[in-house]
N, C-alpha and C positions, 0 to 999 in steps of 0.2 A: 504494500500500500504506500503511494506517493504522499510527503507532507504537503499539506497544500500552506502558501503565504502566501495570506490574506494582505497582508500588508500593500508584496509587493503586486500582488493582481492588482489592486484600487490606487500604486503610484503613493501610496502615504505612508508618513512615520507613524513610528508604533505609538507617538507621540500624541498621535491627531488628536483634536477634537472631532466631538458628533455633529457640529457644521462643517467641519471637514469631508466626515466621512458622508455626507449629505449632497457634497456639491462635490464632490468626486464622484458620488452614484450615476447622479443625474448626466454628467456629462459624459460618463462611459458607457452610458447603458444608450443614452443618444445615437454615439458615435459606432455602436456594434449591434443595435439594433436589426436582426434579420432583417428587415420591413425595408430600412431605407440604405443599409453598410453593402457595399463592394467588395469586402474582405472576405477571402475565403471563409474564412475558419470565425466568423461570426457569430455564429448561432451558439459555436463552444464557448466562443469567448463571454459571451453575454450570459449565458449559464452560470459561467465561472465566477462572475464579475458580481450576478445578483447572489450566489452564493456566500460570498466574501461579505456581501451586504449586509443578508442574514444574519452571520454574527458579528461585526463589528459595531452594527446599529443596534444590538441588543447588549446593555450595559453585562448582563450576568452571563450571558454567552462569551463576551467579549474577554469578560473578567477569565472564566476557565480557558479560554482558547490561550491568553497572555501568561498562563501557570504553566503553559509547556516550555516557557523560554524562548529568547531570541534565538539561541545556535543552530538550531534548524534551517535547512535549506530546502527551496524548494524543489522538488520532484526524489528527495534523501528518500531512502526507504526509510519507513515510519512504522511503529508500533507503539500505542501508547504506553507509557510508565503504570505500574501496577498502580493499584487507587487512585489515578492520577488526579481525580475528583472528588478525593474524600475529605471531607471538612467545607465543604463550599457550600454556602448557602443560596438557594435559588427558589423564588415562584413556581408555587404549587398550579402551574399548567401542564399541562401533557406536548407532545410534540405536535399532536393533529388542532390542539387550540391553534398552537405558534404559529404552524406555519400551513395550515388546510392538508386536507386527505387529497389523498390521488394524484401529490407531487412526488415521487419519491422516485423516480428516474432523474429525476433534476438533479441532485446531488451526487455527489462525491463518495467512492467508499471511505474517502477520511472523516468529510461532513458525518455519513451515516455512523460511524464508530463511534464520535466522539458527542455526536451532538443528537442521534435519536436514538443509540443503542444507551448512551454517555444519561441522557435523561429522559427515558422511557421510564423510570418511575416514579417521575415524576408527579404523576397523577391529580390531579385535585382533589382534596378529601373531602371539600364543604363548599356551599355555595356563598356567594358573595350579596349577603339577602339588602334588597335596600331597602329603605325604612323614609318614611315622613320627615321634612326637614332636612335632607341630604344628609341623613345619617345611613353610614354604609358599613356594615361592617368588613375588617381589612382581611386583605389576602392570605391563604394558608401559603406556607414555606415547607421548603423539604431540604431537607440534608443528608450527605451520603456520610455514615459514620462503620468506625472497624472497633470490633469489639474481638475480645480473645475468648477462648471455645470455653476456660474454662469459668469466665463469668455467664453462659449461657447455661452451665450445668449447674449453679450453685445461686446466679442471680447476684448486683452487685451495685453500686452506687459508683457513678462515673462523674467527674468532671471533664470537659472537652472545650476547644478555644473554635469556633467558625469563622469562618470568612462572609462577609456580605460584601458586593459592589456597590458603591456608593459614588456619585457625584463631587467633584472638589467643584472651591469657587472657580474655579478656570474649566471646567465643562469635562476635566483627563475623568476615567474610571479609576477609582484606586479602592485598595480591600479595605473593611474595619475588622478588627476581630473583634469578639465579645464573645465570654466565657458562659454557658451552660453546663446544670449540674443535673443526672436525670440517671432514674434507677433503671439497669437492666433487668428486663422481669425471666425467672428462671423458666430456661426450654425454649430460649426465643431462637428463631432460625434465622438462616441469610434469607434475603427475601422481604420479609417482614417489617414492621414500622412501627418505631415509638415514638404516641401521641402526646407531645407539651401541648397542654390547652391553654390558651390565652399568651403563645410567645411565638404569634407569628406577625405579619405587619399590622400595625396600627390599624384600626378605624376611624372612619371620617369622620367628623363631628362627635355626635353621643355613641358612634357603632362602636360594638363588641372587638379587640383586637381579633386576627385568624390563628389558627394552630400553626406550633412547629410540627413536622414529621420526619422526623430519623431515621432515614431507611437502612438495614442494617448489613452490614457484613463483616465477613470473619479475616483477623488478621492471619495471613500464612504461619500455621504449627511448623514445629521445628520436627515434629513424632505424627500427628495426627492429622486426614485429611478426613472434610466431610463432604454426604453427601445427603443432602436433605437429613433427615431426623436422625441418617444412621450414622458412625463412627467408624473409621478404619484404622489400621495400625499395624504395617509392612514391619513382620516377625520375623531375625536372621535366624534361622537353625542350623547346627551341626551338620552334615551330611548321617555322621552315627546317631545322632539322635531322629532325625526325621525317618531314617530307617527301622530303629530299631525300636524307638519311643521314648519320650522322656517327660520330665515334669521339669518348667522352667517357669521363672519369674519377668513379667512383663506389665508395663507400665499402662495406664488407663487416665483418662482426667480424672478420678475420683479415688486414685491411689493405685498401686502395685497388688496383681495377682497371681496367683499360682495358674499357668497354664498347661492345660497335660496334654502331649503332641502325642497321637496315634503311630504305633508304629506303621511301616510302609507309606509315612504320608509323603508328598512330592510337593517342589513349589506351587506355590498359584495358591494352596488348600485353603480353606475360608472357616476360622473355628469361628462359632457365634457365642458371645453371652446374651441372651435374648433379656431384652428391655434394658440393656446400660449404657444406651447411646444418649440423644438428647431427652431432656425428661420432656413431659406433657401429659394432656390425658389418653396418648395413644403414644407412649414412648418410643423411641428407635432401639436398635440393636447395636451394639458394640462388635465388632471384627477384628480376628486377627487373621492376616495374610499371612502365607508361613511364605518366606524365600530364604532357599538352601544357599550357604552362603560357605564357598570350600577355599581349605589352607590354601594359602602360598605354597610352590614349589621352590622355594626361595636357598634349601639348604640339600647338602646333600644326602643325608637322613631323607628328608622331604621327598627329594626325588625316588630316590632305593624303595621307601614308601607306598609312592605312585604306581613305580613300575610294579609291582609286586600286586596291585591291584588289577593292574591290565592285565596281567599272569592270570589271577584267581579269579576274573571275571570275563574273560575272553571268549566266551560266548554272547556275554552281554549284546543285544544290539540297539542301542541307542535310539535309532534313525528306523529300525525295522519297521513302522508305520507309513513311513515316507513312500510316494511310489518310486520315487527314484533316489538310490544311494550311492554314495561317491565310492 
């Protein structure tokens, strides 16, 4: 995937102001306008150009697109940074509000990555109800936050810093932080959202402020990977013990257990503790993955070892499944 700069498609600094990027629009969407441009490659370019618009004109689009950094170049191969969005505060609209249904050939697979895949959950959670006297109540907000697996299993009080874009007196986008404190409730999953009532944008006159919404995900385990409710946990065994059987000790979010490996098992084998995955009222399952994990041939004991194995096993056929063997 190509990065795309916005910058340089619309000719402005990363500097501009929103009357900048306003009167840059208009004269380039002028000049490359299928309708009335002689330029081959028009039709791309005017694509391009109202893309760039897209999010430069939109202060919290603009804000997350400027967290990737300058050093990017355009057409570099791109992949965005892991959370690259996490902690940013953004308007609880969806991408079909933003920018209507049944454009989505129009964009870029960078646009689409970062900006409908980036805030697809964004969602609206409440309506924006208006009241007598231009009393409105304010907009719900969303934020993409990383929690670790094992306050999911036990539940846990967090403090967290967010980002909002905000306006300076000179018209630039620049971020505020401001600290939230909000409890994680036990069993919660990726996916999922925690509702602050009353801390999203202000209301208009006497309106009710709108909600925060914390959409949640999990920081990368150093031991455990998830997947929805359930729990994994890539188990190295002996080659003699996976063979012959053993009882070993292996770690869990909720502490260290005795695990007893079947003799004859082989990598890949899947031992279950049924209901020690995420808690809930339908808990997941905890996993152990067994993978056979064999010595180094590092010494010459080692080797004499091995060889002596291809000796006593030399019927063995590894590959005997395969239709074809070397």
């Amino acid at each position: 995937m190509e990065f795309k700069d916005y910058y340089q498609i619309m000719g402005l600094a990363r500097e501009a102001k929103p009357e900048d990027i306003k009167r840059a629009y208009r004269k380039l969407s002028r000049q490359f306008h299928p309708d009335v441009s002689k330029e081959k490659n028009a039709e791309a370019r005017f694509k391009e150009i109202g893309e760039a618009y897209e999010v430069l004109k939109d202060p919290e689009k603009r804000a997350a697109y400027d967290q990737l950094g300058a050093n990017w170049k355009a057409g570099q191969d791109f992949r965005p940074p892991p959370q690259w969005n996490a902690g940013a505060e953004h308007a609880g609209r969806g991408f079909e509000q933003t920018f209507g249904q049944g454009d989505e050939g129009d964009h870029s697979d960078f646009f689409e990555t970062l900006f409908r895949q980036g805030f697809a959950n964004a969602q609206r959670q409440g309506g924006g109800g208006q009241h007598a006297g231009f009393h409105a109540r304010g907009e719900d907000r969303h934020a993409k936050i990383q929690i670790d697996l094992e306050d999911a299993y036990s539940g846990a009080t967090r403090t967290v810093s967010l980002r909002v874009p905000e306006m300076d007196a000179q018209g630039h986008v620049v971020p505020r932080d401001h600290q939230i404190t909000f409890n994680i409730p036990k069993g919660i999953r990726a996916g999922q959202h925690i509702r602050l009532a009353g801390q999203g944008a202000p209301g208009l006159g006497e309106g009710a402020p709108g909600d925060l919404y914390l959409d949640v995900a999990f920081n990368p385990h150093p031991l455990f990977r998830m997947d929805k409710h359930d729990v994994y946990l890539e188990l190295p065994v002996s080659p003699w013990e996976a063979a012959l059987g053993a009882e070993v000790q292996a770690p869990t979010p909720t502490g260290a257990v005795e695990v007893k490996i079947p003799a004859g098992s082989a990598s890949g084998r899947k031992l279950r503790l049924k209901g020690r995955g995420l808690p809930g009222s339908t808990p997941g399952d905890f996993y152990f993955v067994l993978q056979i994990v064999l010595p180094a041939a590092d010494s010459a004991d080692a080797k004499s070892f091995y060889e002596s194995m291809a000796t006593q096993f030399k019927t063995f056929r590894p590959r005997a499944k395969l239709r074809a063997q070397p």
